[in-house]
C-alpha positions in Angstrom: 4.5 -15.5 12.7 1.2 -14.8 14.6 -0.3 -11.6 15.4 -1.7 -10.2 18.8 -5.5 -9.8 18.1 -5.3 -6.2 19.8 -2.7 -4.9 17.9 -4.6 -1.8 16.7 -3.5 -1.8 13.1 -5.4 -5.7 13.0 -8.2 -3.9 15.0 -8.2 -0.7 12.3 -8.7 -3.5 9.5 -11.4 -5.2 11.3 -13.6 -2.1 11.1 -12.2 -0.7 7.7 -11.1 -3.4 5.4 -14.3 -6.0 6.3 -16.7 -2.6 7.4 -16.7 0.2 5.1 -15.6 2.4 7.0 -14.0 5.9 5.8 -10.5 7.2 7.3 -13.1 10.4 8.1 -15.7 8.3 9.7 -12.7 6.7 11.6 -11.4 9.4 13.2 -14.5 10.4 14.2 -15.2 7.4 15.9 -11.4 7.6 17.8 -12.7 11.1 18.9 -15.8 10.0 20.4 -14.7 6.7 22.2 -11.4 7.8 23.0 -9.8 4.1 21.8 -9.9 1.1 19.1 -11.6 -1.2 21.9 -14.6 1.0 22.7 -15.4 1.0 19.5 -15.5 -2.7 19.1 -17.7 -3.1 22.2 -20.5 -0.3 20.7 -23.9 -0.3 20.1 -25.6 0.5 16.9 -27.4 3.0 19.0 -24.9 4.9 20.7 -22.9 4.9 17.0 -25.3 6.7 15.7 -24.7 9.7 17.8 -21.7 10.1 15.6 -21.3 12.3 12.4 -21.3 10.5 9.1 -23.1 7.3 10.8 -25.4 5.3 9.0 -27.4 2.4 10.4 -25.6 0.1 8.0 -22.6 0.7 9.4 -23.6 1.2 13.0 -24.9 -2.6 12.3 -21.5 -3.9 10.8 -19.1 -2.0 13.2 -20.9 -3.9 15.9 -20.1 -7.0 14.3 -16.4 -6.1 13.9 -15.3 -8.4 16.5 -16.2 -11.3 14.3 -13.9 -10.1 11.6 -10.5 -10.1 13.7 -9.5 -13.3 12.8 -10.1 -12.2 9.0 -8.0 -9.1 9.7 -4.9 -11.2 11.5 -4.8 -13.7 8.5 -4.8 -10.2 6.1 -2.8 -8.6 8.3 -0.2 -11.5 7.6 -0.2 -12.0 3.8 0.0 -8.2 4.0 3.5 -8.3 6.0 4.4 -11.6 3.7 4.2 -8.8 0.5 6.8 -6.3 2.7 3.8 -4.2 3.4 3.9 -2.9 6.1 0.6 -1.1 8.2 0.9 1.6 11.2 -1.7 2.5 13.0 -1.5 6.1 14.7 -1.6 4.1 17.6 2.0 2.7 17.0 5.2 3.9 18.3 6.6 4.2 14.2 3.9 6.3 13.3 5.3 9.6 11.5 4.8 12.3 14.5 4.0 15.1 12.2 0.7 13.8 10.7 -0.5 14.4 14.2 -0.6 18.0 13.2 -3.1 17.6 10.5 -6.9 18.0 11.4 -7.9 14.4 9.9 -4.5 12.1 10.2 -4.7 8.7 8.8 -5.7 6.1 11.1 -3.8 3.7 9.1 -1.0 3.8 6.7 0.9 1.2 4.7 4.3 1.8 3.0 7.2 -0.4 1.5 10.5 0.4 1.8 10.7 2.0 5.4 9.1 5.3 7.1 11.0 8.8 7.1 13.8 9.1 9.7 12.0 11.0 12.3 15.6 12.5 13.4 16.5 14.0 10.4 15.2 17.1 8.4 12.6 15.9 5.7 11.3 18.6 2.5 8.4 17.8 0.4 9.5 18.9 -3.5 6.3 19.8 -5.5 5.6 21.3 -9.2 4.3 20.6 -12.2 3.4 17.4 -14.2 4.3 18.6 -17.1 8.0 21.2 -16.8 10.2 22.5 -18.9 13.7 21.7 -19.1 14.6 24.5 -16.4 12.4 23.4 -13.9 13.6 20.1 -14.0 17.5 20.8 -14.1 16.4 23.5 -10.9 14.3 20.3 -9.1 17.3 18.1 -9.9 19.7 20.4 -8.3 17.3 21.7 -5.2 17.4 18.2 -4.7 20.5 17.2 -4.7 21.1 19.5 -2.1 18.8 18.7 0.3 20.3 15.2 0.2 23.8 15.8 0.1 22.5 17.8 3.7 21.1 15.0 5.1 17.7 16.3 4.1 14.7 13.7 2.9 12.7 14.2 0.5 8.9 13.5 0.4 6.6 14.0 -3.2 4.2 11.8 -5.0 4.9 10.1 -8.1 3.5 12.0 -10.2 5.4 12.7 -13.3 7.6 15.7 -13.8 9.3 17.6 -10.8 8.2 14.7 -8.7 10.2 12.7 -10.2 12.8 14.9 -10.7 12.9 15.5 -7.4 13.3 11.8 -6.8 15.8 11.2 -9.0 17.9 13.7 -8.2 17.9 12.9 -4.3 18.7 8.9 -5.6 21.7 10.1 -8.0 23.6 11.5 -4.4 22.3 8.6 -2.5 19.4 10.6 -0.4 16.3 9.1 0.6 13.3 9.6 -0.7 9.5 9.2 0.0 6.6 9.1 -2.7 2.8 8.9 -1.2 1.2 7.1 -3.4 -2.7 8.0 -4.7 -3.7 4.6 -4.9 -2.7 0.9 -3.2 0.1 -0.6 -4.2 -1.5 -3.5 -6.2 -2.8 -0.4 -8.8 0.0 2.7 -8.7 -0.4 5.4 -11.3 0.8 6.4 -14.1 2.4 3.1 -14.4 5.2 4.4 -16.5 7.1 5.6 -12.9 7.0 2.1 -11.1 10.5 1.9 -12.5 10.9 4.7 -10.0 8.8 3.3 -7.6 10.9 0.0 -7.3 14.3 2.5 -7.1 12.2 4.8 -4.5 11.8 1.5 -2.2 15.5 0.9 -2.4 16.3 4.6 -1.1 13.5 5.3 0.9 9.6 4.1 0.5 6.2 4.6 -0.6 3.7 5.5 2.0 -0.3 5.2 1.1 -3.2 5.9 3.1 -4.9 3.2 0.7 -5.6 -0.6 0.9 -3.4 -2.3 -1.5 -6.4 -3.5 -3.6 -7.6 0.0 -4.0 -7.6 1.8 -7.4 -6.8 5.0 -8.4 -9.9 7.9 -8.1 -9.5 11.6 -9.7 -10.0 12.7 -5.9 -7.1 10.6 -4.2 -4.6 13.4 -4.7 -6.3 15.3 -2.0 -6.1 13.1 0.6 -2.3 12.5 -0.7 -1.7 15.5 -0.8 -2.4 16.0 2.9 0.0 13.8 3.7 3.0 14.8 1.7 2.0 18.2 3.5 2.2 17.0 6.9 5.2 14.9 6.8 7.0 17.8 6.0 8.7 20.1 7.8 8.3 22.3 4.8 7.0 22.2 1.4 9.5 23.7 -1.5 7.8 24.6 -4.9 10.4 24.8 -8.2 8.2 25.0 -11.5 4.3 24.8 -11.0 1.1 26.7 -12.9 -2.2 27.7 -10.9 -4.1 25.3 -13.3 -2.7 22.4 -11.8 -5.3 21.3 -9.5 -3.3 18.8 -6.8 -0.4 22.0 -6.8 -3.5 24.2 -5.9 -4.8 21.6 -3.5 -1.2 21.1 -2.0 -0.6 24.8 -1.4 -4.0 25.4 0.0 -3.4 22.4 2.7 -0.1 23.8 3.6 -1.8 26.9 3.7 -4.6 25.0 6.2 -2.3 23.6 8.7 0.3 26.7 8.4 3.7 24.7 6.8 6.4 26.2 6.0 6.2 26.7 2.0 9.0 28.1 -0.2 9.4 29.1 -4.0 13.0 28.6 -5.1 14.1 31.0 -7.7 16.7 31.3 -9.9 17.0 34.7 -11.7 19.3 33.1 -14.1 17.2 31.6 -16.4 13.8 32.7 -17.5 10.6 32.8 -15.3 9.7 29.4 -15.0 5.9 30.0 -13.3 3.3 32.8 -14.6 2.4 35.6 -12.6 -1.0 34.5 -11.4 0.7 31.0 -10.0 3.4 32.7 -8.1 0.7 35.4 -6.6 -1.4 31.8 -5.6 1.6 30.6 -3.9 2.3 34.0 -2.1 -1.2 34.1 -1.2 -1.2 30.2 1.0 2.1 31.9 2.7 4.9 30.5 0.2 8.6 32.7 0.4 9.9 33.4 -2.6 14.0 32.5 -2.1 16.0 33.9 -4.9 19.1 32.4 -5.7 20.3 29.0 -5.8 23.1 29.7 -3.1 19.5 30.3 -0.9 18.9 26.6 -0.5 21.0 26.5 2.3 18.6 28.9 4.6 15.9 26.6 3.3 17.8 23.7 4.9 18.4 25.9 8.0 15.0 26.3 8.5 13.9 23.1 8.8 13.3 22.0 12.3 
């Protein structure tokens, strides 16, 4: 199979995979030149007008246009693994991340992309739950899917994966954004549930697959699972939890929908200071497990 050298995902790995180049600095370069082959034809001088530019890579992104042939043969092996890259440039690209301030230029997933004519939830929560939060997750879950509702999370353990799981056990589809490439996904105890994920749904990364995992990644991640949702539902979480603090503030950022499910039939299964964090980023406290349907009605 061969590869038009325009196609702006080959284009996108031209100046990122073989050029440095940071999703940031990317989509500041889209900004300024308005399209993938004005920045190809660019001077080192006139790049340096831009944010972020240094004269190193001013100097390789005007050398780019040697790497194309590089990027169709990667391109290739790349679609060869069943990885698949979309460009925000491409027709499949998910529509939502257009409301986020800095959307990925480029994102690979396996599996396939969210519907975009059905309702999709992100599930978040702690890493580390009680048995409440999980059998809640489980149940919210199960729900959503049994509506014809996706489900979009990371893989992170705990009501990640319970959220997951309990979309897969009624059949539902379900998305995990990865915080790494494929060829290095963390913790490497849930790629058992990465391999079921692909089967239901997919994993979506903003990442090379080479890349490894950094303690930052979960921010950018986190951005995603936030806007690829229509909204973001929290079960059992803590305040200490950095990415649950991250995630709620970039909901809070880009003004998503966020909820706190409830259920005043077993004990409190967040502290006081974590639900007040969640109320303060614009999260809805629904109380009641018979609730999840208004959640699901909101969702547009």
């Amino acid at each position: 199979m061969t590869f038009p050298s325009d196609k702006p995902a080959i284009l996108i790995l031209a100046l990122s995979r073989f050029n440095d180049i940071t999703p940031r600095l990317m989509n500041a370069l889209i900004n300024h030149f308005g399209n993938l082959e004005m920045i190809m034809k660019s001077d080192a001088g006139t790049l340096m007008n831009i944010s972020g530019m240094t004269i190193d890579i001013a100097n390789n992104i005007t050398q780019a246009k040697n790497y194309i042939d590089d990027s169709i043969v990667y391109y290739s092996q790349l679609i060869e693994r069943n990885i698949y890259p979309v460009s925000r440039f491409d027709d499949d690209y998910p529509e939502l991340l257009f409301e986020l301030s800095d959307p990925p230029t480029i994102i690979f997933y396996r599996g396939k992309l969210p519907d975009p004519t059905k309702k999709i939830a992100g599930i978040i929560g702690a890493e580390k739950p009680g048995n409440d939060g999980i059998e809640l997750t489980t149940t919210l879950a199960k729900k959503l899917a049994e509506n014809n509702v996706q489900i979009i999370s990371s893989l992170n353990s705990g009501i990640s994966i319970a959220a997951h799981l309990g979309s897969h056990s009624v059949d539902g589809n379900s998305f995990a954004v990865l915080d790494s490439g494929f060829d290095n996904i963390v913790p490497q105890i849930n790629i058992p549930v990465a391999v079921d994920i692909v089967k239901y749904g997919g994993l979506i990364s903003e990442y090379l697959p080479d890349i490894e995992y950094e303690n930052e990644n979960f921010k950018s991640s986190n951005r995603i699972i936030a806007g690829m949702s229509q909204a973001v539902i929290l079960t059992e979480f803590y305040s200490e939890n950095e990415i649950v603090t991250d995630l709620l503030e970039s909901c809070d950022q880009i003004g998503k929908l966020l909820f706190i499910l409830i259920d005043p039939t077993i004990n409190s299964i967040t502290d006081e200071n974590s639900f007040n964090k969640a109320v303060s980023c614009g999260a809805i406290p629904i109380v009641g497990r018979d609730k999840i349907d208004d959640i699901i009605k909101s969702l547009v």
